[in-house]
C-alpha positions, 0 to 999 in steps of 0.5 A: 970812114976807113975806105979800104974796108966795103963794110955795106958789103957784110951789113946783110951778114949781121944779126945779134943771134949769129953775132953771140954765137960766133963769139961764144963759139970761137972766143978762146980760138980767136982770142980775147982781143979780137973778142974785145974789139967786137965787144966794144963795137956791139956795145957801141951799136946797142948805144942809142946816142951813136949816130946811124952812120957810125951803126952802119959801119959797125953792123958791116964789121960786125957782119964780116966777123960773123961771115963763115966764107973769109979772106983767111978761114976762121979754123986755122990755127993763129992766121983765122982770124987776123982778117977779121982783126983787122976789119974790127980795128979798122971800123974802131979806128973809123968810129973810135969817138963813140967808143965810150968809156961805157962801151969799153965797160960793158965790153970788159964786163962780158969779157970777164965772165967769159975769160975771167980776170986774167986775160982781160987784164992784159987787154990795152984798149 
């Protein structure tokens, strides 16, 4: 596991209701990578074959994102959510094996109807 990034601390933060949310909310303000990668890590926890210690770590990130009271806040231009970024890319890194071909389906799936095909298409995994 990543050990710069507490994720235990942020797990009490994680609901799937607060989760959609957030993302609906501030998908076209954050952008469609960092909506990209917490995609692929919801799909990833909603995955019954990815084991409880890759889920904890998830749920962690996934509370982070949602937190209202960040490192840098969510509201400001461009700098909002580069905190919130790097917390997801950091829990991918930490659970990257069981970030499936299936998961990555599911995420771009959810990302093309909410940003259409353009913007999708110019996401790397």
């Amino acid at each position: 596991m990543d050990e710069n990034v507490d994720y235990k601390k942020y797990e009490e933060y994680f609901n799937e209701d607060s989760f959609w949310t957030k993302t609906k909310t501030f998908a076209k303000k954050a952008g469609a990578r960092v909506v990209y990668t917490s995609l692929k890590l919801y799909y990833a926890l909603r995955n019954d074959k990815t084991p409880a210690w890759a889920k904890s770590v998830i749920v962690g990130a996934l509370g982070y994102f949602i937190l209202p009271i960040d490192l840098v806040p969510d509201l400001l231009p461009v700098a909002g959510f580069t905190d919130d970024l790097g917390v997801l890319l950091a829990a991918i890194g930490t659970v990257a094996i069981h970030i499936t071909p299936t998961v990555k389906n599911q995420a771009r799936e959810k990302m093309r109807e909410w940003f259409g095909c353009d913007e999708i298409s110019q996401i790397k995994d």
